[in-house]
C-alpha positions in Angstrom: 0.0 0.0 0.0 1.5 3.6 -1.2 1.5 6.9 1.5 -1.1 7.8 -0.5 -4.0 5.7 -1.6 -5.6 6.3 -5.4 -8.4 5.1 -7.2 -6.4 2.9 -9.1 -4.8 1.5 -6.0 -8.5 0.7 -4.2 -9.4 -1.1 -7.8 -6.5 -3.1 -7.6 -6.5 -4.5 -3.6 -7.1 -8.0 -3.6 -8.9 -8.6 0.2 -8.4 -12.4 -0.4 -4.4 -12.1 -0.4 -5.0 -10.6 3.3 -6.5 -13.3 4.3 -4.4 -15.4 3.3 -1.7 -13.6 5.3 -3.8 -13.6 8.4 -3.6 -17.2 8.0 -0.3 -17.5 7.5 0.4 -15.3 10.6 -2.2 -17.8 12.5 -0.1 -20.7 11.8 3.7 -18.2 12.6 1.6 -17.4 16.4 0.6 -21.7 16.7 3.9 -22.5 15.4 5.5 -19.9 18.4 2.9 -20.9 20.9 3.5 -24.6 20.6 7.5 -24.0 21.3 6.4 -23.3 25.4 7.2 -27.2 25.7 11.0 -26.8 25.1 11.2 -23.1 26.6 10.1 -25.2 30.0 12.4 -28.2 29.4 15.2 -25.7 29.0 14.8 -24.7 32.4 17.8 -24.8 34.6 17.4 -28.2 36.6 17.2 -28.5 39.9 19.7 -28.2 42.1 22.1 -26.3 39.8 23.5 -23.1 41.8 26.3 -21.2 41.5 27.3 -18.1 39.0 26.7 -20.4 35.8 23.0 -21.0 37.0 22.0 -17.4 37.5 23.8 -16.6 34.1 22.1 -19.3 32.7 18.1 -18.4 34.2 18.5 -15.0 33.0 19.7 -16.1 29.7 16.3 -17.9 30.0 14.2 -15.3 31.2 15.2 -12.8 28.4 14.5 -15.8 25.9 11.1 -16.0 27.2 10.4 -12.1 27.2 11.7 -12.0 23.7 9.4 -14.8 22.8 6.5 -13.2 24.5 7.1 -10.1 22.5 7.4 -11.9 19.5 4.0 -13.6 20.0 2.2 -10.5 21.1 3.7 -8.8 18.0 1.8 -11.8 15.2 -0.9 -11.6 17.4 -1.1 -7.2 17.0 -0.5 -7.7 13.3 -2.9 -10.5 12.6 -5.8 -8.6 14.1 -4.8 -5.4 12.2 -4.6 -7.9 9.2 -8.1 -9.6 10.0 -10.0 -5.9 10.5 -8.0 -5.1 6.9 -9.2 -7.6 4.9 -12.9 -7.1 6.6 -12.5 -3.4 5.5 -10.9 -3.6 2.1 -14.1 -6.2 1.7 -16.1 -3.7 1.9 -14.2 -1.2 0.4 -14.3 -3.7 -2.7 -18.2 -3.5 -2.8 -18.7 0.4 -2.6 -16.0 0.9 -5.8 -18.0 -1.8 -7.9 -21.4 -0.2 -6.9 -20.2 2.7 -7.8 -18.6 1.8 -11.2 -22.0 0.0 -11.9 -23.6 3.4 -11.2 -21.3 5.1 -13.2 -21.3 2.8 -16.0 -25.5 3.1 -16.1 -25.5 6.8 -16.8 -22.7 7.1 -19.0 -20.1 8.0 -16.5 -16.3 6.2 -16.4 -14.6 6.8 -13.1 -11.2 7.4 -13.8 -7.7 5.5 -12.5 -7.5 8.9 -10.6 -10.6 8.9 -9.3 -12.3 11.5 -11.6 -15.5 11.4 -12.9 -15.5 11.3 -17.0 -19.2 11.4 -18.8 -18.5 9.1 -21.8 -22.0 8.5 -23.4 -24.3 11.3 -22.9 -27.9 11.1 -23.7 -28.5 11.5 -27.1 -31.7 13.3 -28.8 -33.0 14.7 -26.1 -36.4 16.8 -26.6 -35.4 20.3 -26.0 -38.3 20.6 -23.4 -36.4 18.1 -21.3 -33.0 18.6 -22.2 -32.3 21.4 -18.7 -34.1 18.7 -16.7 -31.7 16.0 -17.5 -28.5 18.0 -17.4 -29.7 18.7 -14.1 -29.7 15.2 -13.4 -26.8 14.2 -14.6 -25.0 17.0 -12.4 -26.4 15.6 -9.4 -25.6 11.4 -10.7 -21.7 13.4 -10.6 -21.7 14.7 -7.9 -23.2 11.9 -5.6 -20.7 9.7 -8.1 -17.7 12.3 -7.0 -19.2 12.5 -3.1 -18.6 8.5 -2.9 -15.4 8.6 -4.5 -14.1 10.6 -1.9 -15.7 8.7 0.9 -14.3 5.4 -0.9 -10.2 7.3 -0.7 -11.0 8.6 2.8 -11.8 5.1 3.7 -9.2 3.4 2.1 -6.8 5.8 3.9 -7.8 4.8 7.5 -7.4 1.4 6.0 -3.8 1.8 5.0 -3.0 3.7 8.0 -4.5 1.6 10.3 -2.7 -1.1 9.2 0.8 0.9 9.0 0.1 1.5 12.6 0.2 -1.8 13.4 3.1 -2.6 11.7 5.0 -0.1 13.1 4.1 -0.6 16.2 5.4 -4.4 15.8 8.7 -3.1 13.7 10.1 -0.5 16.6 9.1 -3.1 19.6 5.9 -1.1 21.0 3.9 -4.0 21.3 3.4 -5.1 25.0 2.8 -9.0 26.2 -0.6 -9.2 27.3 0.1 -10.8 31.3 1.1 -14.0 32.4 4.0 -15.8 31.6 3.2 -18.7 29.2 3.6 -17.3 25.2 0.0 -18.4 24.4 -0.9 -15.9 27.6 1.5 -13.2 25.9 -1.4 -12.8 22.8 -3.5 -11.5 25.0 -2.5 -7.9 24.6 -4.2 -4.8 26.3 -5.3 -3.5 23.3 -6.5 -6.6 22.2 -8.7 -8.1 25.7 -9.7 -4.6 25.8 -11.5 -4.7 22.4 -12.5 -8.4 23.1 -14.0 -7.1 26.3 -16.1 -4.4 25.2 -17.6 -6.4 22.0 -19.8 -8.4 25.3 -22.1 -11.3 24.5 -25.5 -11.9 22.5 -28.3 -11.4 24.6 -29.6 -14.5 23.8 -28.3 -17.9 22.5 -30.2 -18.0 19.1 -29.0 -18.1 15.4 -30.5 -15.0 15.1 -29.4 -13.1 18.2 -25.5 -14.3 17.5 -25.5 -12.9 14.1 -26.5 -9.5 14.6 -24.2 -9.2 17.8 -21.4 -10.1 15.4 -22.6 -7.8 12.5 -23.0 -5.3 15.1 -19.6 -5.6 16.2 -16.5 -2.6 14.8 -14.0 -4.6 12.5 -11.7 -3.8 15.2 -13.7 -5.5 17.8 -14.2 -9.2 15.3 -11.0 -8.8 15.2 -9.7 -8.7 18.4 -12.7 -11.9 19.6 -11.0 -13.7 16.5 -7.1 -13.9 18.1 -8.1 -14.7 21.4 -11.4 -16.1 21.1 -13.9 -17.0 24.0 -14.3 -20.3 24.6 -18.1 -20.6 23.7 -17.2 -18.6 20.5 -17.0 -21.7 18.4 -20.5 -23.0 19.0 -22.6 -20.4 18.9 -25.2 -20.6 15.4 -25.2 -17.5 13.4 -21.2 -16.6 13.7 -19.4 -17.3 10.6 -18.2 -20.3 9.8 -14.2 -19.1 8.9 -14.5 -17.7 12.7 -16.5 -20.7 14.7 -13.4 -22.5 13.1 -10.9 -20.1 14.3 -12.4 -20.3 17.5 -12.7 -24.4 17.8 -9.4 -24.7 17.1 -7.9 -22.0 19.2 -10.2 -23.8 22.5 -9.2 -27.7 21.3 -6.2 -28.2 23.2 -7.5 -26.6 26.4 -11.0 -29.0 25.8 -8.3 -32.0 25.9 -6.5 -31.2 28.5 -9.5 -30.8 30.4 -10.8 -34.4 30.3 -7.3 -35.0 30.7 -6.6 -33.3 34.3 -10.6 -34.9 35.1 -9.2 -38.7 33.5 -5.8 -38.1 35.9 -8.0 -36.8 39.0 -10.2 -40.1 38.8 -7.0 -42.3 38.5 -5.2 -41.0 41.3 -5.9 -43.5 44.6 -7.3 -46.0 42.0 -10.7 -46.0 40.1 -13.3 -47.3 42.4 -16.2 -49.5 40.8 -18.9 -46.2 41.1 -15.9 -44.5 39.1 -15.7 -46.8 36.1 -18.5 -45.3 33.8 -17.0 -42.4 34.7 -13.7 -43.2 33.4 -14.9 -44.8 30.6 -16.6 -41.8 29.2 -13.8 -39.9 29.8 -11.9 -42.2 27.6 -14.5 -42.5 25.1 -14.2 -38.7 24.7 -10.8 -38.5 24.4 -10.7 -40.9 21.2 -13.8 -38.9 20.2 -11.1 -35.7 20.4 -8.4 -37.6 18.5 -10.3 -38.5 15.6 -11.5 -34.7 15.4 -8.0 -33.8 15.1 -6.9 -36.3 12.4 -9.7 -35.1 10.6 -9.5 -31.3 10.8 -5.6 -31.9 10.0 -7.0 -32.6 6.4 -7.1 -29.1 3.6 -10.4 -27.3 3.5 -11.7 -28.3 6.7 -14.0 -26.3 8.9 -14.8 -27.3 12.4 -18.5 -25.7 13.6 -19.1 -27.4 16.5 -16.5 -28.7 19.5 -18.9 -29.4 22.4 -17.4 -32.5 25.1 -20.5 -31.7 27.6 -22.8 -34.6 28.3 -22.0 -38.3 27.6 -20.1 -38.3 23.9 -18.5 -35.4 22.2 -20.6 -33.5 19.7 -18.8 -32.0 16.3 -19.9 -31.0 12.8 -16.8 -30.6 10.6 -17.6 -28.7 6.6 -15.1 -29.8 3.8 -14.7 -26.5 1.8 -15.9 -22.7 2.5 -19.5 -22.6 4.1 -19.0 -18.7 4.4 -18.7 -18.7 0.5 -20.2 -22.1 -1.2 -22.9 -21.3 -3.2 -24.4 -24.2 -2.4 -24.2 -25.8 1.0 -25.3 -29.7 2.3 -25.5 -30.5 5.6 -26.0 -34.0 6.6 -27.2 -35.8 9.8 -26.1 -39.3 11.2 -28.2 -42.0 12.9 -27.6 -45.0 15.4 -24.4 -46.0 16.5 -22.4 -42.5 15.6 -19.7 -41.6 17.3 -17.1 -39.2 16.5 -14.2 -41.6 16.9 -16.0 -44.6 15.1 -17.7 -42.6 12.3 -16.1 -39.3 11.4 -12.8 -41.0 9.2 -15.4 -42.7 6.9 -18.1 -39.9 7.2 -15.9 -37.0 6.2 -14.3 -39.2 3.1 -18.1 -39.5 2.3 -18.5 -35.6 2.2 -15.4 -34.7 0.7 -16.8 -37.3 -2.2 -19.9 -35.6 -2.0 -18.5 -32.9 -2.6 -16.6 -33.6 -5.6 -19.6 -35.2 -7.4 -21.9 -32.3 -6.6 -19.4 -30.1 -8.9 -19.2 -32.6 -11.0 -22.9 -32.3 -11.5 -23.0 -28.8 -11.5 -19.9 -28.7 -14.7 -22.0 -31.6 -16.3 -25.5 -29.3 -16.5 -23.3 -25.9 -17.4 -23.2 -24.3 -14.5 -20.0 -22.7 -12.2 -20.5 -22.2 -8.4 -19.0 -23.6 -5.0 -20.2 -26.6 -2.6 -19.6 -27.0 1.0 -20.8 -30.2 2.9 -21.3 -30.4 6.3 -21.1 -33.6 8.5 -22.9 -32.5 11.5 -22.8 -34.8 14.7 -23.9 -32.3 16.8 -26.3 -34.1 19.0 -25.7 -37.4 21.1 -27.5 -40.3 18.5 -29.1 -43.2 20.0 -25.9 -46.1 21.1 -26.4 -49.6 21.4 -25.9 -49.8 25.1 -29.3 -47.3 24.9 -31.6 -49.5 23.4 -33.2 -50.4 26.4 -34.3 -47.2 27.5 -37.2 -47.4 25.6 -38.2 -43.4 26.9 -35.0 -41.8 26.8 -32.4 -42.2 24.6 -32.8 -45.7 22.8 -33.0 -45.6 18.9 -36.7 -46.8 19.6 -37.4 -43.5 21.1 -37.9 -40.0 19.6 -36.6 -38.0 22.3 -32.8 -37.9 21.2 -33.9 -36.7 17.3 -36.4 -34.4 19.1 -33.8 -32.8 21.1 -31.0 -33.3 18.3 -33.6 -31.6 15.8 -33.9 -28.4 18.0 -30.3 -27.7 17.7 -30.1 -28.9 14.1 -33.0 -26.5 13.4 -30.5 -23.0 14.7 -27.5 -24.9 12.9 -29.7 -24.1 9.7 -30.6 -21.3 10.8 -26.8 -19.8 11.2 -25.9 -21.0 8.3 -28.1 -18.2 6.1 -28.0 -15.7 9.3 -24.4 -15.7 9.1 -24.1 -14.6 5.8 -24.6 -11.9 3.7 -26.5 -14.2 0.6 -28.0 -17.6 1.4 -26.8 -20.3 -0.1 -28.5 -23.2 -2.0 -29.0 -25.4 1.4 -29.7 -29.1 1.4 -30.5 -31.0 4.4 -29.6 -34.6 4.1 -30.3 -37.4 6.9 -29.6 -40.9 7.3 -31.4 -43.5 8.8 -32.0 -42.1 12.9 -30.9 -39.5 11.6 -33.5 -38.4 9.0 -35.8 -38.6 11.7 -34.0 -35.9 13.4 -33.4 -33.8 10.3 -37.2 -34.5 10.1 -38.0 -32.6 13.8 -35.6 -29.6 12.9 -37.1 -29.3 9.7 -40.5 -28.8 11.4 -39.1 -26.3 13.4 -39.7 -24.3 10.7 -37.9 -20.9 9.6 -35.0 -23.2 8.7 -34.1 -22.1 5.2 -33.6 -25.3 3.9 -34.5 -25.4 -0.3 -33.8 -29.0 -0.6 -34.5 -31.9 1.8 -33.2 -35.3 1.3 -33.9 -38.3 3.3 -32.4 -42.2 2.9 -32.8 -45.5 5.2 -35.6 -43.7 7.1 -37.4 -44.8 9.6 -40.0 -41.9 9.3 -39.6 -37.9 9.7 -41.7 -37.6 13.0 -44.8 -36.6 10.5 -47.0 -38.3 8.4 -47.7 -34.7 6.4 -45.2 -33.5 4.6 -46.0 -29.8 4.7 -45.1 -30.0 8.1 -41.5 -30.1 7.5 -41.8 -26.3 5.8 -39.6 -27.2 2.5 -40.9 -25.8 -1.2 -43.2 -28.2 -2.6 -41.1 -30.8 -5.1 -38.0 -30.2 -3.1 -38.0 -32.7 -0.2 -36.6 -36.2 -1.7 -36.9 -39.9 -0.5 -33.9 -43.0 -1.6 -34.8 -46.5 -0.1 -32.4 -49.5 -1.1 -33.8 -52.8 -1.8 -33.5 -55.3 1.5 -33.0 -51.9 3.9 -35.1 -53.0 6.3 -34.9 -49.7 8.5 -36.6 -47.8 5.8 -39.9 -49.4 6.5 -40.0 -49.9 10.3 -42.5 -46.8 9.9 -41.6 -46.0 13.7 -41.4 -42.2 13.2 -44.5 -41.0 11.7 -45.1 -43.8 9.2 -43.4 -45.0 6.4 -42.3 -41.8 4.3 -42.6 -44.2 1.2 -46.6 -44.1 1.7 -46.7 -40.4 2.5 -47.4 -37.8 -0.8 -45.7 -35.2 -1.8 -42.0 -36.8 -1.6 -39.8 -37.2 -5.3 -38.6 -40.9 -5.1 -35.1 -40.8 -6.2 -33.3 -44.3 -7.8 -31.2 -46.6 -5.9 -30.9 -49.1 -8.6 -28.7 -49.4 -11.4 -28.5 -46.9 -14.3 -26.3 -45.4 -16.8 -25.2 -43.0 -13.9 -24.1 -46.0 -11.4 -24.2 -49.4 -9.6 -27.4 -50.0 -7.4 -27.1 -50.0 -3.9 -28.4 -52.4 -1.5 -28.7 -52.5 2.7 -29.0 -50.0 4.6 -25.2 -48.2 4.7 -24.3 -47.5 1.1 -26.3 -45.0 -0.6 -23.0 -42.7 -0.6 -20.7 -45.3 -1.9 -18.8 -43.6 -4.9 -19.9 -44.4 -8.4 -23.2 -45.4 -7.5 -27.0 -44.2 -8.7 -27.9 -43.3 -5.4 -24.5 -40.9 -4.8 -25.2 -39.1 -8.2 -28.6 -38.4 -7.2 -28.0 -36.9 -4.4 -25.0 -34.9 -5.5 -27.5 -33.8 -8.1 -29.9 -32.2 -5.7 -26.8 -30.8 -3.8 -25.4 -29.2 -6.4 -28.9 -27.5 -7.3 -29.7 -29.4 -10.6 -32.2 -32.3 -9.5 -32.4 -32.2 -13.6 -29.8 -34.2 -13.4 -31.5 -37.2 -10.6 -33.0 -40.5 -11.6 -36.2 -41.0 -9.9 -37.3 -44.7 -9.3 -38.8 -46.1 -6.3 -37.5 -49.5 -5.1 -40.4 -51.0 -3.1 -40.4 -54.9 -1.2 -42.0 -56.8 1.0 -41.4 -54.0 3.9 -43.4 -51.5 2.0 -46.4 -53.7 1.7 -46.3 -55.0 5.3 -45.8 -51.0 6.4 -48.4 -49.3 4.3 -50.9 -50.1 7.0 -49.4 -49.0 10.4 -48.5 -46.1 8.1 -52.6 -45.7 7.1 -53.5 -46.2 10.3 -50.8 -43.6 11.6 -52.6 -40.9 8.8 -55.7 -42.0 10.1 -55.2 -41.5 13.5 -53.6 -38.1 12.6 -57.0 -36.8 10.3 -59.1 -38.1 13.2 -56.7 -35.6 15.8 -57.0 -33.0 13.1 -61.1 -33.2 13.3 -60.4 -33.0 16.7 -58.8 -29.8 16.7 -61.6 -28.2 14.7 -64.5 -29.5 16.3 -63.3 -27.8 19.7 -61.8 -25.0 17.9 -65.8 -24.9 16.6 -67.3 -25.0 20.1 -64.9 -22.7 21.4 -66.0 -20.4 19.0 -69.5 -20.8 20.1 -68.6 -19.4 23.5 -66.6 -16.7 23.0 
């Protein structure tokens, strides 16, 4: 950036290289933060004393300090970096706007930032020829008015940003206090802006999403270097930042359950103690699988959460800030993050890949994100018995799951600026859950896609508050889950859903079970991809009925049945009320 900014300059700033500096200063701070294991070991040992030893800790000490400084100086920059790009962003918009309004009225704005008319009106009647000069004077000078606003802002940018790298170039940076160097981030300046940015006022999609647009640049900024721990989680932040902020709270999440793990082992585990222990453990592997898989390019970790009895996560391959179109897909039984994610993330990331696929195939350009999301505790096998609780014969776990699915759809078009194309996908259990958030309603979801279910916790399809045509159905031949009709009946009996093929075609191999519909190169992966990548066009519809479907048709009439006769019910009363008031 020049002392002083131009037109030309603005046209020519590229926000997307400063964020990949603020990256690349992310990983200099981890890289510094992570060296606090061999500043310790490189302690004097015990019992050393003499002149050598007290050259030898101060030696140490001035290490540390200059490390400190060194970390709170990334740390300084990177913020100044992150509120940059953020303004340059928007700087970016108000130039193009402005060229667009220029180039409508046969203005050009100049390299220098003057205002040229290039294609004035011609034959004008002479009884209206005054009125539109005086028009045009006023599209210049609004045109020449936002020019200016666009170099005055573009100057604070630059300088703003010089500051800080001053600042860090002649040593004026102080360590935030402590003495660790992940402590030594946490500048004045920095907790100080963190600080006064507060909390939502409630825990909503909504409510965390105009907090954070309500925010200064300067204040995201600061909240995305040293971030709160409940940062990460909270629906309605963007993604680039809940991942920031996962990350940043991981190793302090393991440690926890660590020091708890060590606490319980200490004077032996007692018998009570066991299950306790167990879990622990069982969350721990959860926490290593999340970090093998996060290790991978182009992930995005949304949810971190090691409360209650398993660890909860949803991890995105590719840019859910950005994607144009966005799937998000929900697991059933038996998930667990260190059993299922491996597998369930190469199933995205194929996903993924076949959705642009698609997309090329049918003409069209755009981005797609997928989403695994495990983040509500599904139904385990050691749960089966508690029939009214969490067993996989209940609906209480997709019922509570489906409430917080419900705000993870939500945040996903609250948090930006355009929604995306969004596609909810479930599985098994898990389409049951996807079915309760979807009845949530005010979701945002365009297409709905459900496989190996078990029933959507409706028999009436406008309950689930998708575009009519846009909610989808895939049933395998001998999967014997998709017609246990627990949840709402048997969505194969219920109108209103587009059956989609699991059999073989000329796009792929048939599918059979209950556990394969995603396996690559298969008619039920291309169908799906083709509704993820918005051209359903593209699907082959087919139903695959058996023996299941017959024998469920009539708990599923029965259940519709049932469900008209509640209906009446309603109306009747609703009647007699009526009467009375």
């Amino acid at each position: 950036m020049n002392d002083v900014v131009s037109y030309a300059d603005v046209r020519r700033w590229k926000p997307e290289q400063l964020d990949a500096v603020h990256q690349q200063l992310g990983n200099r701070r981890d890289d510094l933060v992570n060296l606090q294991d061999e500043l310790d070991a490189s302690r004097n040992p015990d019992g050393w004393n003499g002149d050598a030893a007290q050259r030898s800790a101060e030696q140490h000490r001035e290490l540390v300090e200059r490390m400190r400084s060194l970390v709170a100086e990334v740390a300084t920059v990177r913020a100044a970096v992150a509120t940059a790009a953020d303004e340059v962003t928007a700087i970016k918009r108000r130039v193009e706007m402005a060229d667009r309004e220029a180039e409508g009225h046969g203005f050009q704005i100049t390299e220098e930032g003057g205002v040229r008319d290039v294609k004035p009106p011609e034959n004008v009647p002479a009884g209206e020829a005054e009125q539109v000069r005086a028009q045009r004077i006023r599209v210049r000078d609004d045109l020449v008015d936002e020019i200016e606003k666009i170099l005055d802002q573009a100057e604070a940018t630059d300088a703003a940003l010089a500051e800080a790298l001053d600042a860090a170039d002649e040593d004026e940076v102080r360590a935030g206090a402590g003495t660790t160097l992940a402590s030594a981030a946490k500048t004045e300046d920095l907790t100080a802006l963190a600080d006064s940015a507060g909390q939502p006022p409630h825990n909503t999609a909504k409510a965390n999403a105009a907090w954070w647009k309500s925010l200064s640049d300067e204040q995201r900024s600061a909240l995305r270097e040293n971030p709160p721990p409940w940062l990460g989680n909270r629906d309605g932040i963007p993604a680039v930042v809940r991942d920031e902020a996962n990350r940043a709270n991981f190793d302090k999440t393991r440690s926890q359950l660590r020091d708890e793990r060590n606490r319980l082992a200490q004077g032996g585990i007692s018998e009570d103690e066991q299950a306790e222990a167990d879990q622990l453990d069982a969350k721990l592997k959860d926490l290593d699988a999340v970090e093998d898989t996060i290790a991978r390019d182009n992930r995005q970790l949304l949810v971190l959460d090691a409360s209650g009895e398993r660890v909860k996560t949803a991890v995105a391959v590719g840019d859910v800030d950005t994607a144009d179109h966005v799937s998000v897909f929900t697991p059933g039984f038996t998930t667990t993050a260190a059993d299922s994610l491996k597998g369930a993330d190469a199933e995205t990331q194929n996903l993924v890949a076949e959705s642009q696929r698609e997309m090329m195939r049918a003409g069209k350009d755009g981005e797609v994100a997928g989403v695994f999301w495990l983040g509500y505790e599904a139904p385990q096998t050691d749960e089966t018995a508690d029939v009214t609780g969490d067993s996989v014969v209940s609906s209480e776990s997709a019922k509570e799951g489906g409430e917080k699915l419900n705000e993870f759809y939500k945040g996903i078009n609250s948090s930006r600026d355009t929604d995306p194309h969004l596609t909810a996908i479930g599985h098994s259990y898990g389409s049951t859950t996807t079915g309760y958030a979807l009845q949530g309603g005010g979701h945002g979801v365009d297409d709905a896609i459900i496989y190996g279910s078990p029933g959507v916790g409706t028999n009436d399809i406008e309950d689930l508050h998708v575009p009519e045509g846009h909610t989808y159905r895939l049933e395998a031949k001998d999967d014997f889950v998709a017609d246990l009709s627990r949840f709402g009946g048997d969505p194969s009996h219920m109108d209103g859903f587009t059956d989609l093929s699991t059999e073989k075609s000329d796009e792929g191999a048939q599918v059979t079970g209950h556990s394969d519909y995603l396996h690559p190169d298969t008619t039920s992966q291309h169908n799906i991809a083709s509704v993820v990548g918005g051209v359903p066009e593209n699907a082959v519809e087919g139903k695959t009925d058996g023996v299941g479907d017959a024998l469920s048709y009539v708990p599923h009439q029965v259940q519709e049945g049932a469900s008209a006769v509640h209906d009446w019910g309603s109306d009747r009363i609703a009647d007699v009320k009526d009467l009375f008031s």
